[in-house]
C-alpha positions, 0 to 999 in steps of 0.5 A, spaced: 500 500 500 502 507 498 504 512 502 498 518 500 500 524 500 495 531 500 497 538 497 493 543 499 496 549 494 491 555 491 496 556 485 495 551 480 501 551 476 504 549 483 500 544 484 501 541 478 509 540 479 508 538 485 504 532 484 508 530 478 515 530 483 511 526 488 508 522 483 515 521 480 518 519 487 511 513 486 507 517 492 500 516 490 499 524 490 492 528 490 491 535 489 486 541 493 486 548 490 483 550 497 483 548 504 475 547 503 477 543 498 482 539 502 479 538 508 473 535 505 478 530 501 481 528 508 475 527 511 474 521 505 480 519 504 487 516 508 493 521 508 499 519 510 501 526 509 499 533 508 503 538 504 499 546 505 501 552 503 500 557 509 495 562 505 489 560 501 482 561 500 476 559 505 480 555 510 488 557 511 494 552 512 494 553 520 486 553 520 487 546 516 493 544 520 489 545 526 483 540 524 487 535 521 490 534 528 484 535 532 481 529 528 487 526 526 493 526 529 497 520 526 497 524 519 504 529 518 502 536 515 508 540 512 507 547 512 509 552 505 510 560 507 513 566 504 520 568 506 516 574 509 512 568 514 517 564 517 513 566 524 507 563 522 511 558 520 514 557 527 507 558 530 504 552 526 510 548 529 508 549 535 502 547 532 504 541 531 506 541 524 512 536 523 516 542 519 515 547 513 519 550 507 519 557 504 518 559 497 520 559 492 522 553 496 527 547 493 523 542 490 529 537 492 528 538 500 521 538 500 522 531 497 527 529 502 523 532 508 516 527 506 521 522 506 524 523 513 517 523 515 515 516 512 522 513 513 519 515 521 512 511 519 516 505 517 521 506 522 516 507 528 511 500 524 518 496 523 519 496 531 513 495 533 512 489 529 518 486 531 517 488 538 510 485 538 514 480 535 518 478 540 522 474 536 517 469 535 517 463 530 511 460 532 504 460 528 501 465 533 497 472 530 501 478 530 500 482 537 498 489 535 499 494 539 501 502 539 498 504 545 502 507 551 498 501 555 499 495 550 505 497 550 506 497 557 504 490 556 509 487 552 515 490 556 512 486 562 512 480 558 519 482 555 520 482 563 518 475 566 521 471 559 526 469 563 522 467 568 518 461 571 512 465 575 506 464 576 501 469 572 494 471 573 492 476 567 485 480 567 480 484 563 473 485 559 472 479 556 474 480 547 481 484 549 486 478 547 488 475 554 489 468 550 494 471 547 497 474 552 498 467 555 502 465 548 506 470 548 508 469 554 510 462 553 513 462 547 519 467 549 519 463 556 525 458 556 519 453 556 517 455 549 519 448 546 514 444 551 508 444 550 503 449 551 495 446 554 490 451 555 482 450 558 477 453 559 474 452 566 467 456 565 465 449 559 465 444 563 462 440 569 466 440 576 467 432 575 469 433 566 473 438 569 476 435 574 478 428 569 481 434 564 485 436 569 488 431 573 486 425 568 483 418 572 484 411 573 480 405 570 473 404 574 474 411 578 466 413 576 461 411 571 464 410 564 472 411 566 473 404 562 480 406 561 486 410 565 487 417 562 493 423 563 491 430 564 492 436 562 497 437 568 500 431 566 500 433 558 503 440 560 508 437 564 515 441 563 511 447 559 505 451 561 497 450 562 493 456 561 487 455 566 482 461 561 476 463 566 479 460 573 474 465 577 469 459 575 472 453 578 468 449 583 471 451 590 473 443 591 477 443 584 480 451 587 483 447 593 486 441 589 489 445 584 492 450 590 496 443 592 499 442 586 502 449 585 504 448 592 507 440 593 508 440 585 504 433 585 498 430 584 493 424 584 488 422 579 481 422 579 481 415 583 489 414 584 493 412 590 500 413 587 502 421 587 504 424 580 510 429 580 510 435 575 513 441 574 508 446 571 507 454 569 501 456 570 497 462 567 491 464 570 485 468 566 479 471 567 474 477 566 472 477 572 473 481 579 477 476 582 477 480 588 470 481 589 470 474 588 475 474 593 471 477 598 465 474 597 467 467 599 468 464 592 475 464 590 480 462 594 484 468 598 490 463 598 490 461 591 489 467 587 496 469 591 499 463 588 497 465 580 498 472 581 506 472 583 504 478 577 499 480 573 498 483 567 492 487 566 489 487 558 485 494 558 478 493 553 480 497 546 475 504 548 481 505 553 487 504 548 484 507 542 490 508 538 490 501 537 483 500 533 487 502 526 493 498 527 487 492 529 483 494 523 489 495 518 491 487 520 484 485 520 482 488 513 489 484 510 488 477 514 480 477 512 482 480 505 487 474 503 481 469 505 476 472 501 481 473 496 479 480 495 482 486 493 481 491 498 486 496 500 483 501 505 477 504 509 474 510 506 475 516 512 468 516 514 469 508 515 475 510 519 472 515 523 466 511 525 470 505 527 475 511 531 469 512 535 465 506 538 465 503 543 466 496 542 463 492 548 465 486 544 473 489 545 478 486 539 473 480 538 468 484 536 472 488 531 475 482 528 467 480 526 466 488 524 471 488 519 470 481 517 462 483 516 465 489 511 470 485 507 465 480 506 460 485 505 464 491 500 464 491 493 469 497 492 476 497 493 475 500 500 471 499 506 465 505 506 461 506 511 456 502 509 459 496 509 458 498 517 453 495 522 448 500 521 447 501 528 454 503 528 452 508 525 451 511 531 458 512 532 460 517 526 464 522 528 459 530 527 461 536 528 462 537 536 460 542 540 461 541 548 454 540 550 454 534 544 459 529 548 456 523 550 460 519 554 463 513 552 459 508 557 452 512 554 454 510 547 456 503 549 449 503 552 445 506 546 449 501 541 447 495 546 441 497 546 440 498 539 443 491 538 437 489 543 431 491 538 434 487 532 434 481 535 427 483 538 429 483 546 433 476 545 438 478 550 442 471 549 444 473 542 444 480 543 450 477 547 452 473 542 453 479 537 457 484 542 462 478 543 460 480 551 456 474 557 449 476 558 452 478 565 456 483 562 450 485 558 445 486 564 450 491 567 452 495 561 444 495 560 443 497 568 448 502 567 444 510 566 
């Protein structure tokens, strides 16, 4: 995909060279007479750059400059100026313009600044993917992140590769903990043994019992053989216990034996078996709450969490939801063998601006739908749920700003009247329990 670049000039033979010397360079380069113009075009359109000149008609560069980083602030502006205007010029920096040049400027140097910039883009993408990375080799979706507090995340699991501790990692329900566990696994020095997760929340206190410590022949109803655990399959590497928080107490108690004596029984066995285990722990419960109330284990929570690693949902760390979308249009596009190479402004406004009960997951399905749905060469907004419509960035005045968690309620809401009040699926579609959906609905 080609870096875009806008240039906002009011004189057309200007205009008209620059585009060519961009366009030379094989930038995708578009033109606008007048701010008006050129911020009409960046509403609808993706641009990495935007090159204006200081004086124009309708709408002036600082004027414009201040609406692109307003709404967008990942887009570079480079402001032109008359020698005489260099003060403006400076003021724009401050601004947040990333430089300027003066006419009659150098074609060359202007060239060279919009490559610094996108050498910067490239620099900053290239690090973050293989940071994110981690120098992984195995079969594992990418960990995309650019927020402060994502990034934070990974140097945490950075931190603890050399270690054997005990995690316990939480957050809403959508937000990734999964791969997080993997993550953590695979750049431990147990990365070549075996990773075995389970989920506590799908199975009877007895299956699960059986799953994860196995049972001998005979030892309840339909036991015609003896069988290994997870414990026992996991031996050496890591067990991932996803939602821990709805362990039956009495498995609480048997698990809490093994992290502290490093051995086990099988369910109807009299011979201890010795382990050496990692766990990882998750939920998207309060576990404290629960803790309190008498249906966690106070000894056992301390047993996981020697760290914890808290996911926070994707409304708190929006600067990740375009690097999400970007990688989910690519991954989506490719099994749908389609040829789609972007999202229009409008999509990509609306998707800045909701508020994703579902989190990463729900996202995922978000674009999946669009890619399924579009017939252009970018997502539009159309391709959208209609009741993210809801979403789309207007003209904001202070008395018009909602909060986050009345927009998330109005969506769930909306959700609720497709599916003619059927909270289960309403549920379903959010990519949220109907636990999680009472309390957005409780919420006023």
């Amino acid at each position: 995909m080609s870096f875009r670049i806008l240039v906002a000039e009011d004189e057309q033979i200007t205009l008209k060279h620059l585009l060519y010397a961009l366009e030379k360079e094989g930038y995708t380069a578009v033109g606008a007479l007048d701010g008006v113009e050129a911020f009409e075009k960046i509403k609808k359109e993706h641009f990495d750059v935007v090159v204006t000149d200081i004086k124009m008609p309708g709408l002036d560069g600082i004027s414009l400059l201040e609406r692109i980083k307003l709404q967008w602030p990942e887009t570079e502006v480079i402001i032109i100026t008359g020698f005489g205007s260099i003060d403006s010029a400076v003021e724009a920096m401050k601004r947040g313009a990333y430089d300027y040049i003066t006419k009659p400027f150098n074609l060359d140097e202007l060239i060279l600044k919009i490559k610094k910039i996108l050498e910067k883009k490239s620099l900053e993408n290239r690090n973050i993917a293989l940071k994110l990375s981690l120098g992984l080799e195995k079969d594992l979706p990418p960990f995309i992140a650019k927020s402060k507090k994502m990034l934070q995340v990974v140097d945490i699991i950075e931190s603890i590769s050399q270690s054997d501790c005990n995690v316990i990692i939480t957050g809403e329900s959508g937000t990734g903990k999964g791969l997080v566990a993997k993550l953590i696994h695979y750049t431990s020095k147990r990365r070549e043994e075996p990773f075995i997760a389970v989920n506590c929340a799908i199975f009877t206190e007895q299956l699960l019992a059986s799953e994860l410590f196995g049972h001998e022949k005979g030892a309840f109803t339909g036991a015609v053989s003896a069988k290994r655990g997870l414990l026992e399959v996991a031996n050496k590497g890591t067990l991932f216990l996803d939602e821990i928080a709805e362990m039956p107490p009495s498995l609480q108690a048997k698990l809490l034996k093994v992290i502290e004596d490093k051995e086990f029984f099988r369910v109807g066995g009299t011979r201890p078996i010795k382990v050496d285990v990692r766990f990882i722990a998750a939920t998207n419960q309060n576990i404290k709450e629960l803790i309190e109330k008498g249906k966690f284990r106070r000894d056992l929570y301390y047993r996981l969490n020697v760290m914890e690693i808290y996911i926070p949902p994707l409304r708190d760390r929006r600067e990740d939801i375009i690097p999400l979308s970007r990688h989910f249009l690519r991954k989506h596009t490719l099994e749908a063998k389609k040829d789609i190479k972007g999202f229009t402004r409008d999509a990509m406004d609306i998707l800045k601006a909701y508020s994703y009960p579902g989190n990463v997951r729900e996202l995922e399905n978000i674009i999946e739908r669009a890619v399924i749905l579009e017939k252009t060469s970018y997502i539009r907004a159309e391709s959208l749920p209609v009741s993210m419509q809801l979403f789309k960035i207007e003209t904001v005045t202070p008395d018009s700003i909602k909060t986050v968690d009345e927009l998330t309620r109005e969506y769930a809401l909306k959700i609720l009247e497709l599916v003619d009040g059927n909270k289960t699926k309403a549920a379903e579609m959010l990519g949220i329990s109907r636990t999680s959906l009472w309390r957005i609905l409780k919420e006023e």
